[in-house]
C-alpha positions in Angstrom: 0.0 0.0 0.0 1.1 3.8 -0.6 1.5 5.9 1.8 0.6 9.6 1.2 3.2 12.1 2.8 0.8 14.5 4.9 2.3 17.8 3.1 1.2 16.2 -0.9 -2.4 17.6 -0.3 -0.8 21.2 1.1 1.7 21.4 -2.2 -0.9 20.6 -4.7 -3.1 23.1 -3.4 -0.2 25.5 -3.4 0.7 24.3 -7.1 -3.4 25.2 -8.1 -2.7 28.7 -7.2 -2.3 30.8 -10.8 0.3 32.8 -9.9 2.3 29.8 -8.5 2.1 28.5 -11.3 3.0 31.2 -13.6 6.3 31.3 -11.6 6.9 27.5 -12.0 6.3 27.6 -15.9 8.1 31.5 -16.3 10.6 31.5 -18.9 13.9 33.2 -18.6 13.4 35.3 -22.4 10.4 36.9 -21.0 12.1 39.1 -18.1 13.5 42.1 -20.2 10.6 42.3 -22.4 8.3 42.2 -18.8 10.0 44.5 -17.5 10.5 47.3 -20.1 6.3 46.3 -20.4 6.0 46.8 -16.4 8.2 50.4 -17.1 6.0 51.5 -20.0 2.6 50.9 -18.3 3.3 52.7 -15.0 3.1 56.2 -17.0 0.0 55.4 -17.8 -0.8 53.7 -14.2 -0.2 56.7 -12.3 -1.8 59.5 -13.9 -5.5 57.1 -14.7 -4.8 55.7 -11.1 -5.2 59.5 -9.7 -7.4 60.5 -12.2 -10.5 57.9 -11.7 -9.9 58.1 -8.0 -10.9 61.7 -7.9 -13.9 60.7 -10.6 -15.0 58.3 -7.5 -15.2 61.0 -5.1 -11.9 60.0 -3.4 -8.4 61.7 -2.9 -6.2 61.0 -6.0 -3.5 58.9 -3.7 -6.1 56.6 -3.3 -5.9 55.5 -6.9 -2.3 54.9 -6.5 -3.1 52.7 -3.4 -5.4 50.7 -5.5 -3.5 50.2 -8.5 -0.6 48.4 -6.3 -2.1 46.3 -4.1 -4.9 45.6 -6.7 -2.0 44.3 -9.1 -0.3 42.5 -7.0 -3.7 40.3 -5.8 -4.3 39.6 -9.6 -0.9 38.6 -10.3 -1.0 35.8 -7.4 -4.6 34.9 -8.3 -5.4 35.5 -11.8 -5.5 33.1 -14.6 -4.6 35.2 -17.2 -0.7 36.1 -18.7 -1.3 39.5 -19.5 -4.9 41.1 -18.4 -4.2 44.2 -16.5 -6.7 45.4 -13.6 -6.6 48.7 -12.2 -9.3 51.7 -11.2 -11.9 51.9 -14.3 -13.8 54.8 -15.8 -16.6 52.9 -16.1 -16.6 51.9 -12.5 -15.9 55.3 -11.0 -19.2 56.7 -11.0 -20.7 54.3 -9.7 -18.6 54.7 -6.9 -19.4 57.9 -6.0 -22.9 57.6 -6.3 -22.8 55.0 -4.0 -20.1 56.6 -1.5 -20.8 60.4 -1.3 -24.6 60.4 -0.5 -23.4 58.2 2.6 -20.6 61.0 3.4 -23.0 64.3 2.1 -23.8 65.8 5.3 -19.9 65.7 7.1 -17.8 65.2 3.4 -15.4 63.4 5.7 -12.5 62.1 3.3 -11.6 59.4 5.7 -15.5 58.2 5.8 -15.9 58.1 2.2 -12.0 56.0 2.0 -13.7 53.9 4.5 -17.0 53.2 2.8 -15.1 52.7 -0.7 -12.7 49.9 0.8 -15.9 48.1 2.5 -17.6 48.9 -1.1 -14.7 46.8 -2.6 -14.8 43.9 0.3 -18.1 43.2 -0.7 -17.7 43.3 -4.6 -14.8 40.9 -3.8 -17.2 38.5 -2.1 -19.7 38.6 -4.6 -17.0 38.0 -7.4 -15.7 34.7 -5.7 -18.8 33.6 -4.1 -20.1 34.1 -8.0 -16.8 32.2 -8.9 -17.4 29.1 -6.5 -21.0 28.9 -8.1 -19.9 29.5 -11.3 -21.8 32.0 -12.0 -19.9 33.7 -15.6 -23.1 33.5 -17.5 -24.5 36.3 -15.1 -22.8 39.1 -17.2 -24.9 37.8 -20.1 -28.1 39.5 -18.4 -27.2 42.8 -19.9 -27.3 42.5 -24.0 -25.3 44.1 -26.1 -27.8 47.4 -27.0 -29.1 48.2 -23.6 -24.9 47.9 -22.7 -24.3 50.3 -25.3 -27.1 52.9 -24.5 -25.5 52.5 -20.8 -22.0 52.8 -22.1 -23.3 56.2 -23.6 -24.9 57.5 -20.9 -22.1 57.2 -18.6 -19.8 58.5 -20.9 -22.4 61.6 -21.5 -22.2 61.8 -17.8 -18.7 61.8 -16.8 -17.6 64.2 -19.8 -20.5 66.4 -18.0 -19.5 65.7 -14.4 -15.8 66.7 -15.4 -16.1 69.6 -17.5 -16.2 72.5 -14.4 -13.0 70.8 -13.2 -11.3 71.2 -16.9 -12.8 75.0 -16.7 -11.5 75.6 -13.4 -14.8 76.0 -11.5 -17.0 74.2 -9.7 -21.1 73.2 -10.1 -23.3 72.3 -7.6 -26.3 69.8 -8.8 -28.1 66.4 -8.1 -28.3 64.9 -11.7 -27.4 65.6 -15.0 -29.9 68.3 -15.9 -28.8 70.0 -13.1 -25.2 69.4 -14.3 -26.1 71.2 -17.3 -27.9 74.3 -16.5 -24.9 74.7 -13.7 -21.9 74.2 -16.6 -24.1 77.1 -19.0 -24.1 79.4 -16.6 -20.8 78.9 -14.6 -19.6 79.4 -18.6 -22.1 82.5 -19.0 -19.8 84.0 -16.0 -16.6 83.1 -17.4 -14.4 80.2 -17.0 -10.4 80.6 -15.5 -8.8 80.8 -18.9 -5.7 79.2 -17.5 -7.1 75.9 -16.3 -9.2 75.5 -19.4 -6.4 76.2 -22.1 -4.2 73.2 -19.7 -7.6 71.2 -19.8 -8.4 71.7 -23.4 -4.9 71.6 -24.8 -4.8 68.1 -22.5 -7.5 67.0 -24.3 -6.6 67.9 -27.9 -2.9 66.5 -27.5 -3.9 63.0 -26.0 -6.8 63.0 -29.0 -3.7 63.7 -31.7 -1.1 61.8 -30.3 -3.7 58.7 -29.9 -5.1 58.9 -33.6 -1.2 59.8 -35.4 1.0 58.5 -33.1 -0.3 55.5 -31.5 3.1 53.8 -29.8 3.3 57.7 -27.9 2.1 57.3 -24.1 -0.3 60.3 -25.2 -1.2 60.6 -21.1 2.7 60.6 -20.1 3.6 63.2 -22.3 0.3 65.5 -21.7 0.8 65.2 -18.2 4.4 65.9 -18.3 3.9 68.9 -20.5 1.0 69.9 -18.2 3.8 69.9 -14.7 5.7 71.4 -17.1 3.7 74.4 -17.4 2.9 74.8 -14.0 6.3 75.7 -12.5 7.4 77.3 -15.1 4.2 79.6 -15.3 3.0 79.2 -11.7 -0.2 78.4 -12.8 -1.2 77.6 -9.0 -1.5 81.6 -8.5 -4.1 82.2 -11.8 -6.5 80.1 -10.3 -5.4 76.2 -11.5 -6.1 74.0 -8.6 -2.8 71.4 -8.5 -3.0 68.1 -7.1 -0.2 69.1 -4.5 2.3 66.4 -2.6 1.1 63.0 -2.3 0.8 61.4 1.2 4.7 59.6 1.4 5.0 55.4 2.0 2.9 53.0 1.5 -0.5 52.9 3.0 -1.1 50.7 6.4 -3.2 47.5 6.5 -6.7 48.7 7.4 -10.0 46.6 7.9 -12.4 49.4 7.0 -15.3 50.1 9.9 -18.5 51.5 8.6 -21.5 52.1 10.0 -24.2 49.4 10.3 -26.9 51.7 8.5 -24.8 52.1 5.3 -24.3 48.0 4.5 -27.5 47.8 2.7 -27.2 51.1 0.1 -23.1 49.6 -0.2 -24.6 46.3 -0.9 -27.1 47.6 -3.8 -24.0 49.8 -5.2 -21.4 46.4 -4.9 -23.8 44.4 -6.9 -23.9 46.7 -10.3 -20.3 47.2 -9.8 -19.7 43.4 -9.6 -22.0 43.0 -12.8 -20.4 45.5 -14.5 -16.9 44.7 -13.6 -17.6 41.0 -14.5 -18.8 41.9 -17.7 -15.8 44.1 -18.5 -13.7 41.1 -17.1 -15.1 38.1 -19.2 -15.3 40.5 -22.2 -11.7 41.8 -22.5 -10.4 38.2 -21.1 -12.1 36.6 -24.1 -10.6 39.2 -26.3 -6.7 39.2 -25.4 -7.5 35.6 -24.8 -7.8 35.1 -28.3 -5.2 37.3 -29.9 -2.2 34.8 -27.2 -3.8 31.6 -28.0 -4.8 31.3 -24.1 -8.3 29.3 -22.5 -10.6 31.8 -20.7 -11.0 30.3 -17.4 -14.3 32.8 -16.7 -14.8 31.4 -13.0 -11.2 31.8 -12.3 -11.0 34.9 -13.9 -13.9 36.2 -11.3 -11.5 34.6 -8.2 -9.0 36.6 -9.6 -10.9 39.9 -10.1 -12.1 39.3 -6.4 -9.0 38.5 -4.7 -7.7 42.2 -6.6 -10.5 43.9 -4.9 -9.9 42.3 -1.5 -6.0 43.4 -1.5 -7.3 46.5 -2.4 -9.8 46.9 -0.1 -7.7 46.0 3.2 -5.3 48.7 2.3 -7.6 51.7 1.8 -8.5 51.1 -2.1 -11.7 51.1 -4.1 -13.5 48.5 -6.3 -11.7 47.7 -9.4 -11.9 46.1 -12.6 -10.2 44.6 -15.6 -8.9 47.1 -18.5 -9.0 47.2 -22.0 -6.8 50.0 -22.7 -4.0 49.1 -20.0 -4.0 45.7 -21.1 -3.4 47.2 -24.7 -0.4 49.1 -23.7 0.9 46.0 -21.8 0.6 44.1 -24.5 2.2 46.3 -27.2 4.7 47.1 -24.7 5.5 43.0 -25.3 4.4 42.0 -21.8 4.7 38.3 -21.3 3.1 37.7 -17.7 1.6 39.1 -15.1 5.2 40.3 -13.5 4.8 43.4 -16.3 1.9 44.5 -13.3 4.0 43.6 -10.3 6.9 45.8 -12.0 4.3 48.7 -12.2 3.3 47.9 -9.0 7.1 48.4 -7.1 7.5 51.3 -9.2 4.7 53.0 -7.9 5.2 52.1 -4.6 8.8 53.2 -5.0 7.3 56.8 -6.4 5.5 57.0 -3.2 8.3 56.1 -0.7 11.3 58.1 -2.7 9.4 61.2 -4.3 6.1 61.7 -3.5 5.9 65.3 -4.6 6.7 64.0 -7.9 3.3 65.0 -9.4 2.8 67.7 -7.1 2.5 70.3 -9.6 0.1 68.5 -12.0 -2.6 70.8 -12.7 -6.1 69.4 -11.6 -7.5 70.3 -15.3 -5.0 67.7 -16.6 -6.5 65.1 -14.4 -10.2 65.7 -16.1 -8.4 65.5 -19.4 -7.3 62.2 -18.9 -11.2 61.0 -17.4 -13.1 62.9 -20.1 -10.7 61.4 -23.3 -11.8 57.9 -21.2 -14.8 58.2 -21.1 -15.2 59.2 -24.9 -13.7 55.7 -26.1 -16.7 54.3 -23.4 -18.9 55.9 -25.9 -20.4 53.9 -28.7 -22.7 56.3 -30.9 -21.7 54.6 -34.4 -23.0 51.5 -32.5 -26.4 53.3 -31.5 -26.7 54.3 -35.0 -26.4 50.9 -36.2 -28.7 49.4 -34.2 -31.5 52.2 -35.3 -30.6 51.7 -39.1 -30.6 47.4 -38.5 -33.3 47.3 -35.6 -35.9 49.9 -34.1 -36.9 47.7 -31.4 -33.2 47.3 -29.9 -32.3 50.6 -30.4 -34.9 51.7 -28.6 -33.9 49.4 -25.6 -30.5 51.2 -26.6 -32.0 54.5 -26.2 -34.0 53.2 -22.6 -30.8 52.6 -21.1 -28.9 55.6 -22.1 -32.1 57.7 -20.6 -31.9 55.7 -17.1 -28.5 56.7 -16.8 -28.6 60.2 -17.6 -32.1 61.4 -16.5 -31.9 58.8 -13.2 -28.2 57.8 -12.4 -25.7 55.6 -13.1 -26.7 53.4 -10.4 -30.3 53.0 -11.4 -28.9 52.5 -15.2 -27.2 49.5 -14.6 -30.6 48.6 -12.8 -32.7 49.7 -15.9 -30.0 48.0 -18.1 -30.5 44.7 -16.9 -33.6 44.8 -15.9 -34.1 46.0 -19.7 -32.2 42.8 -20.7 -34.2 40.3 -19.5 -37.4 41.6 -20.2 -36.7 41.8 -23.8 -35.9 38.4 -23.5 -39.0 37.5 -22.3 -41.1 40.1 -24.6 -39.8 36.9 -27.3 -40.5 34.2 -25.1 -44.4 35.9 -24.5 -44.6 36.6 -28.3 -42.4 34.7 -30.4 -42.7 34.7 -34.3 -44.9 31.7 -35.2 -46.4 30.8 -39.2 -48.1 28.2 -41.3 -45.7 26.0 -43.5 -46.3 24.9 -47.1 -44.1 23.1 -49.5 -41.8 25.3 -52.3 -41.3 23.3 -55.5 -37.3 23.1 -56.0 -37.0 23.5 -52.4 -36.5 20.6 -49.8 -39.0 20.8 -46.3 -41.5 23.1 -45.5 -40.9 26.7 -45.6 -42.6 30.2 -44.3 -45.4 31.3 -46.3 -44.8 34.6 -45.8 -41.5 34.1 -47.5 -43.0 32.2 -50.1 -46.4 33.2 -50.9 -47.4 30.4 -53.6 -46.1 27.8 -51.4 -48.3 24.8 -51.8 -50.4 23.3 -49.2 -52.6 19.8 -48.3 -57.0 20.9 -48.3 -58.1 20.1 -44.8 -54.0 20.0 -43.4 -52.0 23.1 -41.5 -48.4 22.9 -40.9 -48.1 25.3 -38.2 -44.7 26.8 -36.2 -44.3 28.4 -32.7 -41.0 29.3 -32.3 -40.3 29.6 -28.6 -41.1 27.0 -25.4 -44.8 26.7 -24.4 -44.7 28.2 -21.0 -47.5 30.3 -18.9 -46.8 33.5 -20.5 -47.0 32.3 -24.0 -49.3 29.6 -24.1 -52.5 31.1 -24.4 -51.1 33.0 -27.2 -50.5 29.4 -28.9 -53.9 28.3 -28.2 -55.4 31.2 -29.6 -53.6 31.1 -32.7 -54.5 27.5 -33.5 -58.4 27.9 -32.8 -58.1 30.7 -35.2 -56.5 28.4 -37.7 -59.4 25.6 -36.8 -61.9 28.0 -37.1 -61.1 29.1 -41.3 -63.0 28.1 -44.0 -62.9 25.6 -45.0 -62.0 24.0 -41.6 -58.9 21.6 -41.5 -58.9 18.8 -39.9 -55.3 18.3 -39.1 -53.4 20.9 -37.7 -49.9 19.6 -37.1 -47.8 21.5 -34.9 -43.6 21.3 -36.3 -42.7 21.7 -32.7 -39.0 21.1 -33.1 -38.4 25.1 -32.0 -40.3 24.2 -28.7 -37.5 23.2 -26.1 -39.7 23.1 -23.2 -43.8 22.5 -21.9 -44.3 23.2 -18.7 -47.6 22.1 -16.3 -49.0 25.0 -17.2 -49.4 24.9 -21.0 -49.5 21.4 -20.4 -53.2 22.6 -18.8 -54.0 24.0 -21.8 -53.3 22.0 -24.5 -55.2 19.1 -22.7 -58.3 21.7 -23.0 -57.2 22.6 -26.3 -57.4 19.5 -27.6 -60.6 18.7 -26.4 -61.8 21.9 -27.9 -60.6 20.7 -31.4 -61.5 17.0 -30.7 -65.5 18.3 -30.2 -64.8 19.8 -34.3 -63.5 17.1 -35.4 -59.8 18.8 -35.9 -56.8 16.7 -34.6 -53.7 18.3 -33.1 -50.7 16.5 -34.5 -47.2 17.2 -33.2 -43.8 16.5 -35.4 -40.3 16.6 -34.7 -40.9 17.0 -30.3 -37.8 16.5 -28.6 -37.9 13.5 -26.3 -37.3 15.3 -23.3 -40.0 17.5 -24.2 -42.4 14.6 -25.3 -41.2 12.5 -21.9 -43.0 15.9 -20.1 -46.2 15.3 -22.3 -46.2 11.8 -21.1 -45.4 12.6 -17.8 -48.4 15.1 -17.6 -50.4 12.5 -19.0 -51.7 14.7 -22.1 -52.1 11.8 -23.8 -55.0 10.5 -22.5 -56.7 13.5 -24.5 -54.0 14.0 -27.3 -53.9 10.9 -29.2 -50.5 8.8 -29.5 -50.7 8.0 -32.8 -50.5 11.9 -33.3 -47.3 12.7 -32.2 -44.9 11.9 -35.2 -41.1 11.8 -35.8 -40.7 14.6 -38.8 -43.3 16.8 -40.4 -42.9 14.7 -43.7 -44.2 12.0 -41.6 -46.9 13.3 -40.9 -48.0 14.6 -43.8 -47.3 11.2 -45.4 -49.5 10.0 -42.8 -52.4 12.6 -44.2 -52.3 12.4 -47.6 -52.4 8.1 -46.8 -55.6 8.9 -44.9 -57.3 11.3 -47.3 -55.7 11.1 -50.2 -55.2 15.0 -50.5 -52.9 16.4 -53.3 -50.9 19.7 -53.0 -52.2 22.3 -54.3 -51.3 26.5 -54.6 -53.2 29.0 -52.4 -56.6 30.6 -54.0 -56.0 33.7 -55.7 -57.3 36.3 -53.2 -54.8 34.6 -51.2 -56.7 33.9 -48.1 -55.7 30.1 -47.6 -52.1 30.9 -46.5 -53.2 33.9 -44.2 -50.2 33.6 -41.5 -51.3 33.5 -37.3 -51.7 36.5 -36.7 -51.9 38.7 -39.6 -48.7 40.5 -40.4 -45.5 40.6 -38.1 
């Protein structure tokens, strides 16, 4: 007999862990090109790290705080080579509009600090609880329209929410309207000239640089030009607010303490982060996944995301996410692994303990440059256009979404976005397309008369098709439809049901066919079904419909059954009359 050594169940553990493995499998040629990577996307980690921070409502060191520890969590616990997480734009509204309602009446910096970090705890436990339950399909509940229109929105309202910071003043207002009628008439009195020619000029060269010069770090080079201009033109004393020396070291562990009261409205604000943020994760995962050859893992990947936001969140950090663009520069930058973010990572940290007035003199107009030319590659308007050119319905959904966000919040979006989601989901379940089939000469099967008109049919047979499950909400439409087609003249006395598209029948249509059928069976018209799947026909049996529907009727294929017909009547195809009123489709036109 073998005899297990007591420390073989600890190792393999150990040896499951991603970032152990990454270590034991690391090859020697990557380190230059990782590291150069890890040098090349701190100048853009520090500036975004600052700048989303203060977008959250939170002082800009904060950012910096997250970005580290947020790194380093990912790099021991994330599956992927290269995906880089960090503060999002996307996220950093939602922050705040959780977080500063809770601090409104003192505006205690430490008490908002303290609410983000317990924000993040709990968008780290819903991220690996949602991992241990494999929960990944969960960011499918928001489609791909209402996530534009919300994509919009938010963009719409950061560029909005930022815009008196890039002028140099500031507006007072609850939403965005209020946002709005504040930014005309702080403008009306007159902007500081200084801070908007840094904020605009921030703007315009990040914008050029991106579009001409691609390989540039556009946000390095604004930002230095923007320090730059500052002590040389001592733009602090014309009115340009600078972002001043940073807290020096590194932060101290720190469990966050909150107040009892404040869990729940933390809780409602941790759960659209942690949709959004898995979404974003499983999205650009599947992405650079694809360009390296890698497997997404998506239930590691949310382990991963939640063990970042738990590092963060024990040492005075926010809720974070994965990122598109960073991840871009890594890559480009020829990152190999995840030690690209732990090089980023010391560097920062390295910043903070050696020379943290380093960005002292970065002008706070450069900082909403950086968030407003984020928040424009968020928006998606050729997308919205598509969908209104391609499909009214989804771009109105679209168009829902980026209303909830703007007129309500971005909190209530994401609620109005999924919430969106699913219910045009079930607008096709309740009324799914259905039509009567005929046969096309030259054509093999049975085919849409609406598509084809002069499709022939059987006197006294309908081929008819419901595409969707018979459940509660759509059965009575399905039972309507076919008394309407047992009720034309001349009456069939077959209507066969090609119920291949109908995956599921539960009790409750199950009700109502048994009453259909003996609705039909009192005319004299027999519901035939073809091509049921046998889990779905097991149901039927198990319901025991067919004590009213016949057995014979239920029949492998549609040809089957119309073999079966036309060897009972002897009926011959023929075209439809020449008012056209024997191929009338359910329901009139859809």
């Amino acid at each position: 007999m073998t005899t297990r050594h007591p420390g073989h169940g600890g190792l393999s553990r150990l040896r499951a862990v991603p970032g152990i493995r990454a270590v034991a499998s690391y090859k020697r040629a990557w380190l230059p090109k990782d590291l150069v990577a890890g040098v090349v996307l701190t100048t853009l980690l520090v500036p975004q790290g600052m700048a989303y921070a203060e977008l959250a409502g939170l002082p800009a060191i904060t950012g910096l705080y997250t970005t580290i520890l947020c790194l380093l969590g990912y790099a021991v616990f994330g599956p992927s080579r290269i995906l880089v997480l960090g503060p999002d734009s996307s996220l950093g509204p939602m922050i705040a509009a959780t977080v500063l309602p809770l601090v409104a009446a003192d505006g205690d910096p430490d008490r908002a600090v303290a609410l983000a970090s317990m924000l993040a705890v709990m968008v780290a436990a819903i991220m690996i609880l949602a991992s241990v339950a494999k929960l990944g399909f969960i960011a499918d509940l928001i489609s791909k329209p209402t996530m534009i229109g919300y994509m919009n929105g938010l963009a719409l309202t950061i560029l909005v929410g930022q815009l008196p910071k890039l002028l140099g003043f500031k507006v007072e207002a609850d939403n965005l309207l209020g946002e709005c009628a504040g930014l005309v008439r702080k403008i009306a009195e007159g902007a500081v000239v200084p801070a908007a020619a840094v904020g605009l000029g921030g703007i315009a060269l990040i914008l050029v640089l991106q579009r001409f010069l691609p390989k540039v770090p556009a946000v390095l080079v604004m930002v230095v030009l923007a320090i730059a201009a500052a002590a040389v033109l001592d733009l602090d004393e014309h009115g340009v607010g600078l972002v001043g020396v940073l807290p020096e070291g590194f932060p101290p562990f720190t469990i966050p303490e909150v107040r009892l009261a404040d869990l729940a409205p933390l809780l409602g604000g941790a759960l659209g982060i942690a949709l959004v943020s898995l979404a974003d994760t499983i999205s650009n995962a599947s992405a650079f996944a694809a360009r390296t050859g890698q497997e997404v893992r998506g239930n590691q990947e949310m382990a991963g995301v939640g063990a970042a936001n738990l590092a963060a969140a024990l040492f005075q950090g926010f809720p974070v996410s994965t990122s598109g663009s960073r991840t871009a520069v890594a890559e480009r930058a020829g990152a190999r692994s995840q030690l690209t973010g732990v090089v980023g990572a010391l560097l920062i940290v390295l910043m903070l303990v050696l020379a943290p007035g380093l960005f002292r003199d970065l002008p706070q107009p450069a900082l909403a440059a950086v968030v407003i030319t984020a928040s424009l590659s968020l928006a998606d308007v050729p997308g919205a256009v598509r969908l209104w050119r391609q499909r009214r319905a989804e771009f109105l959904l679209c168009f829902a979404a980026f209303a909830g966000v703007a007129l309500l919040g971005v909190l209530p979006g994401i609620a109005i976005a999924v919430a969106l989601s699913v219910l045009n989901v079930f607008r096709r379940a309740w009324w799914p397309y259905d039509t009567v089939l005929g046969r096309v000469r030259g054509l093999e099967g049975y085919h849409d008369i609406r598509s084809y008109p002069s499709a022939e049919r059987l006197p006294g047979l309908v081929i008819y098709r419901f595409d969707a499950p018979l459940f509660f909400a759509n059965a009575k439409t399905f039972r309507d439809e076919v008394r309407r087609l047992a009720d034309a003249d001349p009456r069939p006395s077959w209507i066969v049901v090609a119920a291949e598209p109908m995956t599921d029948v539960d009790t409750t249509a199950a009700d109502i066919l048994e009453e259909l059928d003996e609705v039909l069976n009192a005319r004299d018209v027999h519901l035939v079904f073809a091509e049921l799947k046998d889990p779905v026909r097991h149901k039927i049996e198990r319901y025991e419909l067919t004590r009213t529907i016949d057995p014979r009727h239920f029949f492998p294929t549609v040809e089957a059954a119309v073999a079966a017909f036309r060897l009972r009547t002897g009926a011959q195809w023929t075209s439809p009359d020449a008012d056209g009123t024997a191929g009338t489709p359910p329901g009139g036109p859809k």
